[in-house]
C-alpha positions, -999 to 999 in steps of 0.1 A, spaced: 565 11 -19 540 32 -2 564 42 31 601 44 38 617 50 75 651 42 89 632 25 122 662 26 145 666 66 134 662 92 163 638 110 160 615 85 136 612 96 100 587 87 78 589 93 39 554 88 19 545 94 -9 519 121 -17 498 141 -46 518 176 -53 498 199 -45 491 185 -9 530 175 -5 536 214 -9 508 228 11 517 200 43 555 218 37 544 250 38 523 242 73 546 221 90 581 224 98 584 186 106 572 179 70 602 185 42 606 174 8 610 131 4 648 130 11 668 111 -18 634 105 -34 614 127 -61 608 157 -43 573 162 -62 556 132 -49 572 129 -18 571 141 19 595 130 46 579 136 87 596 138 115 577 125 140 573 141 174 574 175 159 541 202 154 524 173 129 499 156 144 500 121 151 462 119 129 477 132 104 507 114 104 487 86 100 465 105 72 492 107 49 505 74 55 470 59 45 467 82 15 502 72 4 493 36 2 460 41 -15 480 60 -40 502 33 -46 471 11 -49 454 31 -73 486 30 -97 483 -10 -96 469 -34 -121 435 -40 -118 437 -75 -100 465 -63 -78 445 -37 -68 412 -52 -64 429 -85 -43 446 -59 -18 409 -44 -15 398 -72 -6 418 -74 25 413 -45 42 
């Protein structure tokens, strides 16, 4: 799992996943970016969207989250998901 949101939630939230150091510096930037809720606060950043991030970067760290969950993947996992994007 690279992304979690409750779709039909107003405003959207999005919770992805995230190295440490960037999780804390995109808190410490953003107010619309707090720790992952009811997930490991460490490797995870929940955004609410609509707020001061910017859409870009929204969809940064949703692009980094899933290559991050990539990279953790067995080698054949990993390199047939490659293959498709």
């Amino acid at each position: 799992m690279f992304a979690l949101s409750a779709l039909k939630r107003t405003p959207l939230q999005i919770s992805v996943k995230c190295e440490p150091e960037l999780a804390l510096q995109f808190r410490d930037s953003y107010e619309a970016i707090v720790a992952g809720w009811h997930l490991n606060k460490r490797h995870w950043n929940t955004i609410t969207c609509g707020g001061d991030c910017p859409d870009k970067l929204i969809r940064d760290m949703i692009e980094d989250s899933y290559d991050l969950v990539v990279d953790g993947l067995p080698k054949q996992k990993r390199e047939r998901l490659r293959a498709l994007r």
